[in-house]
C-alpha positions, 0 to 999 in steps of 0.5 A, a space after each residue: 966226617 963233619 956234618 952239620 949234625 951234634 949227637 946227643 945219647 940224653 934228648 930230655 925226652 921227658 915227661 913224655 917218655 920215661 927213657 929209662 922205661 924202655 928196655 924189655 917190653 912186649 917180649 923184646 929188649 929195645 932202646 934208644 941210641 942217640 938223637 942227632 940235632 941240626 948244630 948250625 941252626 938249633 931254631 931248626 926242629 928238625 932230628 935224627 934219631 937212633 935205636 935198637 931192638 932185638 930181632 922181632 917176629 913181624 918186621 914189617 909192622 911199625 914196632 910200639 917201640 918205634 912209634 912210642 920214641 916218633 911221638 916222644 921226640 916230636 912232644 919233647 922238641 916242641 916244648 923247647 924254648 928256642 922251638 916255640 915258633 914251630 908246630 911240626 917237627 920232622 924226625 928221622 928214626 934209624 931203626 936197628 932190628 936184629 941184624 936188619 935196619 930201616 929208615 922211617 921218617 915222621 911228621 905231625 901235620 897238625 891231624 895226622 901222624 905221617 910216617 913213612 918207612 923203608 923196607 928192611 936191609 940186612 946189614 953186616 960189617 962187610 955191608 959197605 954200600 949199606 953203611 955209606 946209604 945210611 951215613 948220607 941220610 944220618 948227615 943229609 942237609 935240611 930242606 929248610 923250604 917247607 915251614 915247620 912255623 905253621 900247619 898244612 891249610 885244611 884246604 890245601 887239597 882243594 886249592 
């Protein structure tokens, strides 16, 4: 299937995270899979990425592990040339738990770290309208209306 997305397993995530550091922390194994960046337009911030974690006690909690690779990511893609324009850098994480995976979607707006999170679906081979869901956002268009070249006003609310 084309899309408008290139896989990377390296992302250059350092010197924010040392990705060799993931592995078993607080009690389970976990790790980062690939980072899908937009290939028709690499001055886009915007990035996809992928990990996995040993099934976990709390699920419905936002893992250290999730959080830790949103803000590596962001920090890491920022520092990039052909990115300097840019303060804010929508990221999408698939995140594979045990047999369950979930989608959480994250931006900086310059104050806060907004991150939004579906519900946990389980997942098997036989899991054919699951694998479609998650193939359509892995290879979903840009909205490239909003401006990732500048902050959300302070006052924006109030407008």
């Amino acid at each position: 299937m084309g899309t408008k997305w290139r896989w990377d397993t390296d992302f250059h995530l350092g010197p924010a995270f040392d990705r060799e550091a993931s592995g078993r922390a607080d009690g389970y194994n976990w790790g980062i899979d690939t980072f899908w960046a937009c290939a028709n337009s690499p001055t886009f911030p915007h990035i996809k990425v992928v990990t996995y974690h040993d099934d976990i006690e709390h699920p419905e909690r936002l893992l250290k592990a999730e959080l830790m690779v949103l803000a590596a990511t962001m920090n890491s893609r920022l520092g990039m040339e052909t990115l300097t324009d840019h303060a804010i850098v929508p990221t999408m994480l698939f995140s594979f738990i045990g047999t369950s995976v979930r989608i959480l979607i994250a931006i900086h707006d310059g104050s806060c770290l907004r991150i939004s999170k579906s519900d946990m679906m389980p997942y098997s081979e036989e899991s054919d309208e699951l694998w479609s869901l998650l193939m359509r956002y892995l290879a979903g268009g840009i909205n490239g209306e909003p401006s990732t070249h500048k902050l959300p006003s302070v006052n924006a609310a109030e407008k």
